[in-house]
Wavefront OBJ file of the C-alpha trace (Angstrom):
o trace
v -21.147 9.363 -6.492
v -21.480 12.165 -3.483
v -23.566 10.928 -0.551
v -23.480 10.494 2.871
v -22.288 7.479 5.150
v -25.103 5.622 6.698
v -26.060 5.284 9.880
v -25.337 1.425 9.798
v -21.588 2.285 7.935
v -20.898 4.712 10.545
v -22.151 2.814 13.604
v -20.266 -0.386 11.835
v -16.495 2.131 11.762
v -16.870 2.748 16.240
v -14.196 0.344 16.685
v -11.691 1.458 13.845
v -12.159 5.408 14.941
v -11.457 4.268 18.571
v -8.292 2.629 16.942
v -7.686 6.301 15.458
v -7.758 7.592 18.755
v -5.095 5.087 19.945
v -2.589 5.612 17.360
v -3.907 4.804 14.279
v -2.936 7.005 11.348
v -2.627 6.261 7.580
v 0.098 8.549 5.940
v 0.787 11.035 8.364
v 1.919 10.430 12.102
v 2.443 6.967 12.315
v 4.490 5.747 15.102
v 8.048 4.348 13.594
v 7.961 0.211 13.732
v 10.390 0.062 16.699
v 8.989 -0.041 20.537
v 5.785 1.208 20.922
v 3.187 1.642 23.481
v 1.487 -1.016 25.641
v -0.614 -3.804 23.936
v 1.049 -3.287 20.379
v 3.650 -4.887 21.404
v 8.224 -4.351 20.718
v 9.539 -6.745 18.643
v 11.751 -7.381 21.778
v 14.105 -10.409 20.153
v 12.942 -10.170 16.427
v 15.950 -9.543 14.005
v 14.833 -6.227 11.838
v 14.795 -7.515 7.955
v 18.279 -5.583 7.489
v 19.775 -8.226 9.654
v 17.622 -11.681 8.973
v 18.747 -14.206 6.319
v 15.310 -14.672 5.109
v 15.045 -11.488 3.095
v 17.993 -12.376 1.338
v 17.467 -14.083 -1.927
v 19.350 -16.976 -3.172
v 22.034 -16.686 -6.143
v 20.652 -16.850 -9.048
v 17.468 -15.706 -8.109
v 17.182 -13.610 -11.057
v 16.724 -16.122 -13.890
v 13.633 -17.246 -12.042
v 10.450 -15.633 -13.589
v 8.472 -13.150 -11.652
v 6.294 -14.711 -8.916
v 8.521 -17.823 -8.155
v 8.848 -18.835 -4.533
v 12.325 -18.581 -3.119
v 11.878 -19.026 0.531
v 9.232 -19.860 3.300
v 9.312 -19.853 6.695
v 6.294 -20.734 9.085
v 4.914 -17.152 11.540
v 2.748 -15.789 13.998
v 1.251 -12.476 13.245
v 0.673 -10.408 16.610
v -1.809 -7.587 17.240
v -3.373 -5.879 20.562
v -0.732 -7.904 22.351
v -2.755 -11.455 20.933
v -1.867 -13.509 17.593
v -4.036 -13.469 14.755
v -6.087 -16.674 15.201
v -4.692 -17.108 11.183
v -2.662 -19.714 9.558
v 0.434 -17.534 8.880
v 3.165 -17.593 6.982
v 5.649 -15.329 5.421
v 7.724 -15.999 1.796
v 10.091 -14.463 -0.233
v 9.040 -14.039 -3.785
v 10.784 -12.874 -7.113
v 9.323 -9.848 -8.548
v 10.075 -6.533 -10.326
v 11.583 -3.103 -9.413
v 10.494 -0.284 -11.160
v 12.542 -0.204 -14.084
v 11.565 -4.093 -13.955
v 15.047 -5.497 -12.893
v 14.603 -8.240 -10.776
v 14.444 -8.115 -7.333
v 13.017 -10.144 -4.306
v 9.798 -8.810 -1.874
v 8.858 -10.636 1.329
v 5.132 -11.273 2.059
v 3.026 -12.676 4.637
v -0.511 -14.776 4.106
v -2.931 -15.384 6.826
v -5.609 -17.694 6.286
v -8.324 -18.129 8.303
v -8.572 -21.818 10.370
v -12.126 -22.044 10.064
v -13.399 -23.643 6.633
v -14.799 -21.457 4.216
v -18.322 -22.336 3.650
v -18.981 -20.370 0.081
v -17.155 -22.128 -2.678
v -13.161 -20.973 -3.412
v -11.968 -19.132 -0.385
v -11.098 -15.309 -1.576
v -7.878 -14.128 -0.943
v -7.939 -10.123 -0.164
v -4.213 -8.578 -1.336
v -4.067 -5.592 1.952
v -1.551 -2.876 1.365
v -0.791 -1.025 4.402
v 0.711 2.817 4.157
v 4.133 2.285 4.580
v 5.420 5.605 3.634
v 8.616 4.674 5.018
v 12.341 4.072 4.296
v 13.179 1.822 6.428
v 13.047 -1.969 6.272
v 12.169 -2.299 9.614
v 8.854 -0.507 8.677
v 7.795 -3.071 6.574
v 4.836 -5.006 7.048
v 6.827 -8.114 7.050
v 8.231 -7.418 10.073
v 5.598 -5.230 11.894
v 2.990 -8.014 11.705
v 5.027 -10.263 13.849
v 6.484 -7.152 16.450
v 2.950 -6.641 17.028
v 3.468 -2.905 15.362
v 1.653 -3.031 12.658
v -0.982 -0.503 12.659
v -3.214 -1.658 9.727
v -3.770 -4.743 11.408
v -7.093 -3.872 12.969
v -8.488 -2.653 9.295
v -7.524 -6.270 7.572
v -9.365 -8.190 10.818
v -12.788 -7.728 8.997
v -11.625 -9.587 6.182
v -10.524 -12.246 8.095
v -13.686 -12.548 9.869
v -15.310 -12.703 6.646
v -13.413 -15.728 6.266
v -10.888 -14.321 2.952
v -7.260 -14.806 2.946
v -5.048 -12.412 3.634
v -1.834 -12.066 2.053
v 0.585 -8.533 2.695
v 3.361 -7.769 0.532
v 6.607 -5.609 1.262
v 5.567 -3.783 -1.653
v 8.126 -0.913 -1.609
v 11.101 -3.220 -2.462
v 14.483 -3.998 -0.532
v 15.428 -0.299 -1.556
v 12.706 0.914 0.294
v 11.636 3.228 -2.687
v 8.699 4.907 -1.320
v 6.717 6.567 -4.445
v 7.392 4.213 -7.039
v 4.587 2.709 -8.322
v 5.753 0.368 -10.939
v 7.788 -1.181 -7.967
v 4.885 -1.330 -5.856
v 2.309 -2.488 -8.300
v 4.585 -5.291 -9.217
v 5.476 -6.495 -5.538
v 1.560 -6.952 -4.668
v 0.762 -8.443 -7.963
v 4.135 -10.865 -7.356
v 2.789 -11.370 -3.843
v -0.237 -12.699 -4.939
v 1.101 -15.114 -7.110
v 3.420 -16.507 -4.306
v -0.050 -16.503 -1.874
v -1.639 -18.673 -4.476
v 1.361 -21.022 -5.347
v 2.064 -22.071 -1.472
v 0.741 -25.521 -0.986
v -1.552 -26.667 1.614
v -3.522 -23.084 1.510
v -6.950 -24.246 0.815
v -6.576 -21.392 -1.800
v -7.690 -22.799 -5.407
v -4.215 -21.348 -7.463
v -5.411 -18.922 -10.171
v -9.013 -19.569 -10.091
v -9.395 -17.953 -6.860
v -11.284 -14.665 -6.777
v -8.754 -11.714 -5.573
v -9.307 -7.848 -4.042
v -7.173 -5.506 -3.747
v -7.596 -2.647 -0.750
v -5.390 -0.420 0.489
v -6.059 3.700 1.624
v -3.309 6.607 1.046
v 0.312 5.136 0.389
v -1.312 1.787 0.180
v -4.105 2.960 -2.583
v -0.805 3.578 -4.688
v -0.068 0.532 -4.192
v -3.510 -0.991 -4.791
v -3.950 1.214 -7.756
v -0.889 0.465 -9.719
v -1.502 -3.327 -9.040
v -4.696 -2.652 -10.671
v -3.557 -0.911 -13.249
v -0.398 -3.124 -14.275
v -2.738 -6.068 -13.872
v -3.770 -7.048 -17.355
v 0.004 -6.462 -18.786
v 1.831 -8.125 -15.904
v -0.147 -11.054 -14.371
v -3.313 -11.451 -16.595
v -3.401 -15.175 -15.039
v -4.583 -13.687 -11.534
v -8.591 -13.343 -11.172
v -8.830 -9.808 -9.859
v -12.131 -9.508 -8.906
v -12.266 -6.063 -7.385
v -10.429 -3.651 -6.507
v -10.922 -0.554 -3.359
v -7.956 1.973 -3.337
v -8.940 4.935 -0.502
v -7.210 8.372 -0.325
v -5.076 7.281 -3.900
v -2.300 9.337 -4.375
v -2.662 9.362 -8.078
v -1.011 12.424 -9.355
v 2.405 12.855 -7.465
v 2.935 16.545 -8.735
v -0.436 17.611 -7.268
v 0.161 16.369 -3.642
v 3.660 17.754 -4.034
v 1.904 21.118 -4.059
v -0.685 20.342 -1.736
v 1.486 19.094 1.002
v 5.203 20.960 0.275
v 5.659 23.423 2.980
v 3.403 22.454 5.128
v 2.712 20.245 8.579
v 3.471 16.900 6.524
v 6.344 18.234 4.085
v 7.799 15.296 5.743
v 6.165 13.010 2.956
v 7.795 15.197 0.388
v 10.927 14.438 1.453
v 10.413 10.608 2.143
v 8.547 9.889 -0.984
v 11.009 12.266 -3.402
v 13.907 10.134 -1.428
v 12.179 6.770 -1.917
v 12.213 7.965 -5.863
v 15.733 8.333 -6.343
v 16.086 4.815 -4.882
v 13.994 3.628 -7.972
v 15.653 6.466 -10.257
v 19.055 7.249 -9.013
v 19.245 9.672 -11.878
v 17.313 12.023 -9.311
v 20.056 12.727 -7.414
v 21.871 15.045 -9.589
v 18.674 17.667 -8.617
v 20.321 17.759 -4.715
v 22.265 20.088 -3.682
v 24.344 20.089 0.102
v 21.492 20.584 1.699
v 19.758 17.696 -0.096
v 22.366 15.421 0.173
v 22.591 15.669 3.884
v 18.804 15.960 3.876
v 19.024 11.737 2.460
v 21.526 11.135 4.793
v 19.488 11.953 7.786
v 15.856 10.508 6.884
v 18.358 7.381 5.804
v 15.426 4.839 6.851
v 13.258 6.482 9.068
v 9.741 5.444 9.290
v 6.801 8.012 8.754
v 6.163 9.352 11.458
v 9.616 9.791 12.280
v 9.783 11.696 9.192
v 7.190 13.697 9.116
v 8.063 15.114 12.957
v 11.728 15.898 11.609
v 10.943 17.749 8.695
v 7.731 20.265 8.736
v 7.257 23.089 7.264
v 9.919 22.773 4.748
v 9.967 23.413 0.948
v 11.532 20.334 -1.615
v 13.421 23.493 -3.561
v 15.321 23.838 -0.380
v 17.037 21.143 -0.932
v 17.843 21.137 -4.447
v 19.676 23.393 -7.356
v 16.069 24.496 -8.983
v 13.528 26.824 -7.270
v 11.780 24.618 -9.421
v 12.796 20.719 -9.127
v 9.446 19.402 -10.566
v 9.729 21.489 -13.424
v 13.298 19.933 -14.356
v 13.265 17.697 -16.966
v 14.688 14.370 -15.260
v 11.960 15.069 -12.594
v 9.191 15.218 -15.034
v 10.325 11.933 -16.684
v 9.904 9.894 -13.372
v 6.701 11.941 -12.085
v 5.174 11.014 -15.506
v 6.499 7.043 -15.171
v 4.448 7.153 -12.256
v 1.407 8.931 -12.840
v -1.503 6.438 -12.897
v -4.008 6.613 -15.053
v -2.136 5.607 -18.790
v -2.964 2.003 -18.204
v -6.493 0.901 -17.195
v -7.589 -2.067 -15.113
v -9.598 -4.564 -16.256
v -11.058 -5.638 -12.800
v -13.725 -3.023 -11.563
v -12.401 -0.415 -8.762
v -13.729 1.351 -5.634
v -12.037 4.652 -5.457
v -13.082 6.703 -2.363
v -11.935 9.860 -1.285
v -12.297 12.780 1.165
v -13.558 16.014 -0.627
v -11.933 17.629 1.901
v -8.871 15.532 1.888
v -5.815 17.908 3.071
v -2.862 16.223 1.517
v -4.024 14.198 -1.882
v -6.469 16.543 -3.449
v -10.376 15.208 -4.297
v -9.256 16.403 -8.033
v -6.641 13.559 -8.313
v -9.368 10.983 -7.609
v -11.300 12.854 -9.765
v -8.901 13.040 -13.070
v -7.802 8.935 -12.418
v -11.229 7.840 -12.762
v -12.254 10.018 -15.809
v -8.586 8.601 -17.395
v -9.962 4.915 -16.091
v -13.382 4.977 -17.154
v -12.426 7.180 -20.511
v -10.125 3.418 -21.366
v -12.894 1.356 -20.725
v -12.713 0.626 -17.200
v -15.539 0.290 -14.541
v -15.334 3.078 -11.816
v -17.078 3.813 -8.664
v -15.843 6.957 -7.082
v -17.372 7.727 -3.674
v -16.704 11.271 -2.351
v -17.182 11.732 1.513
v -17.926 15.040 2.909
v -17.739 13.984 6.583
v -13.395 13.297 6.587
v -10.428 14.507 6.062
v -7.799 12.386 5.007
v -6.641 9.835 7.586
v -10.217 9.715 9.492
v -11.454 7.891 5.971
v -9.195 5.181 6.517
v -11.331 4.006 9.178
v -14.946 5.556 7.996
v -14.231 4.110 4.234
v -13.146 0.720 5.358
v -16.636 -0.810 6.046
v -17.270 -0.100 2.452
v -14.337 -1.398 1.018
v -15.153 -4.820 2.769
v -18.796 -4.422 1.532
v -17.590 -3.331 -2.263
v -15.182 -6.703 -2.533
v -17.392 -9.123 -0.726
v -20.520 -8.101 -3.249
v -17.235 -8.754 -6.157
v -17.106 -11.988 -4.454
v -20.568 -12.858 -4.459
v -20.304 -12.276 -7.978
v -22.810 -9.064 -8.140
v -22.574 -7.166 -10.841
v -20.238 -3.698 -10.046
v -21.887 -0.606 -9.898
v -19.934 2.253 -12.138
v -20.327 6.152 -11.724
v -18.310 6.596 -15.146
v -20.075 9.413 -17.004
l 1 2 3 4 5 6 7 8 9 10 11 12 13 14 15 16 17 18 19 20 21 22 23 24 25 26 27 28 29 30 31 32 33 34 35 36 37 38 39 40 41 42 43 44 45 46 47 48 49 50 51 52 53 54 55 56 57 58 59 60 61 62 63 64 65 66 67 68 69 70 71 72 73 74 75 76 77 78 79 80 81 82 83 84 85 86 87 88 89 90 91 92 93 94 95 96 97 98 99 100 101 102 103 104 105 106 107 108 109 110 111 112 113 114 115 116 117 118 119 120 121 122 123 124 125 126 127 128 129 130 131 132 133 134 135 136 137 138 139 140 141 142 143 144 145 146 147 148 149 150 151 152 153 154 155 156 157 158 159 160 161 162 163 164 165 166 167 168 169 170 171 172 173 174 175 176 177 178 179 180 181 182 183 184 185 186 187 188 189 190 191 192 193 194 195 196 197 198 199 200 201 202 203 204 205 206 207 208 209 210 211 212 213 214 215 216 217 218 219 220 221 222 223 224 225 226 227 228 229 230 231 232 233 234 235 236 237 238 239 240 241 242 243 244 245 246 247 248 249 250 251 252 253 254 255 256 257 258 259 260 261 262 263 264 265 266 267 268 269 270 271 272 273 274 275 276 277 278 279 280 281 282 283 284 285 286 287 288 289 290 291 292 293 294 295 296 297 298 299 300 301 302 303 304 305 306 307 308 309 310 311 312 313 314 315 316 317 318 319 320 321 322 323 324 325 326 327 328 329 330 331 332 333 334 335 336 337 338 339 340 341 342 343 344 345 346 347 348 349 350 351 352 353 354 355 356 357 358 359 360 361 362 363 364 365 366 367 368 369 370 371 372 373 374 375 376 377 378 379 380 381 382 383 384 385 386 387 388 389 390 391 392 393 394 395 396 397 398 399 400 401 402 403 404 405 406 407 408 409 410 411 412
């Protein structure tokens, strides 16, 4: 579907772009979660996850199947220098890594303290682009320092009255890239969302979206995707996924050497986290290249490293081409599995680090499985600008899923 944003969509996005112009960015450019400017506020006082007790998960956690509660603790969630006028709490939940050992993700669920007047109260599952190695760039902890940059694009939901849960989705390993990981943190996170008593959630029965734009459309997607195989209990009810990195190899080449080469490097470090048979591919330069982006947060990242290739830093000219790197790019290429729940893809044609084509390919591989596609293609972008433009009609795409009208499909 090519076409135009409306005069209403655009004149509904004034306040997100303004939020662009402050600092917003989704994938590239980020401010790190430490101090930051005026109104967003510091996490002054606020133990980083690395050194709080509560992301730490009891022994024995592991015998516990996947979406057990293991911890709660009471929070406020902190934006614009105000808390969220949300019922908020954070838990640790058992879940998955990408090779599905288990492991334990922290998550936090706002719910709105005004009743819901339509039935079950929805529950939206947000993934912001955390892009990031470093726990203290989690969501988790940003959405109490008041540093969480995403906030601003989840407040419509809330206004619409939905739950909102957010879910570490990257894993205590940080492993940026890997989507098995990821999809099984937000799918784990939901499960915890709907177990916590006292919610006004209805458990399984209540209707569930999924949204998230760039590094948080993997996310989204690979929920989606793993869906029906891993938690087939959860009602997904919709799905948006903006600026989807679907086809790791092809952003590689869009982005390596370039402004951003910084996400190279933190997303092919974030993979050898998941697959620590990666690491053989580094060479000195490589090594010290992981020991210096350690756990820095994107934009960190991104500053430190443009303009650089990924072959500089390993023993092939051609590291994508070796064959322990095309085992883990295939693992995580969407599009093998299909969702069952219908999907929102949208996507910059001009999009200058995750090419239109990969939004392209995902939905021919979704809708060629049977699935129910939408893919909107905006010609007035680029990538991180669509964050904010596309987010009015993500909202608008779940709440007609939760209204229970039938989703529209531009499957050929």
């Amino acid at each position: 579907m090519r076409g135009r944003l409306s005069f209403r969509d655009l004149a509904a996005t004034g306040s997100a772009l303004l939020l662009l112009v402050t600092g917003v960015t989704v994938g590239v450019g980020g401010a790190s979660a430490g101090p930051s400017g005026p109104g967003w506020g510091s996490g002054a006082g606020l133990a980083e996850p690395k050194d709080d007790p509560f992301y730490r998960p009891p022994a024995g956690f592991e015998s516990s199947a996947p979406g057990t509660v293991l911890a709660t603790r009471p929070v406020s969630v902190n934006g614009l220098g105000l808390p969220v006028p949300a019922d908020s709490q954070q838990f640790l939940v058992r879940s998955s890594d990408a090779k599905d050992a288990p492991t334990a993700v922290v998550g936090t669920l706002m719910v709105p303290k005004a009743p819901y007047p339509f039935g079950d109260r929805p529950l939206v599952s947000y993934q912001p682009a955390t892009d990031s190695l470093g726990d203290q760039c989690n969501p988790s902890y940003k959405l109490r320092a008041g540093t969480e940059y995403e906030l601003p694009l989840m407040m419509p939901a809330l206004q619409n009255g939905w739950a909102v849960v957010v879910t570490d989705y990257q894993g205590p390993q940080m492993a940026f890239g890997a989507g098995r990981m990821a999809g099984h943190a937000v799918l784990d996170g939901i499960r915890a969302a709907l177990a916590l008593p006292d919610t006004g959630l209805n458990g399984v029965k209540t209707p569930v979206g999924l949204w998230g734009y760039s590094g948080g459309g993997l996310a989204t997607s690979w929920a989606a995707q793993l869906h029906p195989g891993y938690a087939s209990e959860l009602n997904i009810a919709g799905v948006a996924s903006g600026g989807t990195p679907a086809d790791f190899e092809a952003a590689v080449h869009r982005i390596d050497g370039g402004i951003a080469s910084g996400l190279v490097m933190l997303a092919s470090t974030g993979l050898t986290r998941a697959y620590p048979e990666m690491l053989a591919l580094l060479n000195d330069a490589g090594r010290q290249m992981v020991e210096r982006i350690g756990d820095m947060c994107v934009g960190e990242a991104v500053s430190a490293f443009p303009f650089r290739r990924l072959n500089e830093f390993t023993t092939s000219k051609e590291p994508l081409a070796e064959p322990v790197a095309k085992a883990v790019i295939e693992d995580n290429r969407m599009g093998r599995l299909t969702p069952t729940a219908p999907v929102f893809l949208y996507h910059s044609v001009w999009d200058e680090l995750i090419p239109f084509s990969s939004a392209e390919a995902l939905q021919a591989d979704w809708c060629r499985n049977g699935g129910r596609v939408s893919l909107y293609a905006d010609v007035l972008s680029e990538h991180s600008s669509l964050a904010a433009t596309g987010a009015p009609l993500a909202v608008g795409y779940l709440g007609s899923r939760f209204a229970g009208i039938d989703a529209p499909s531009t499957c050929p």
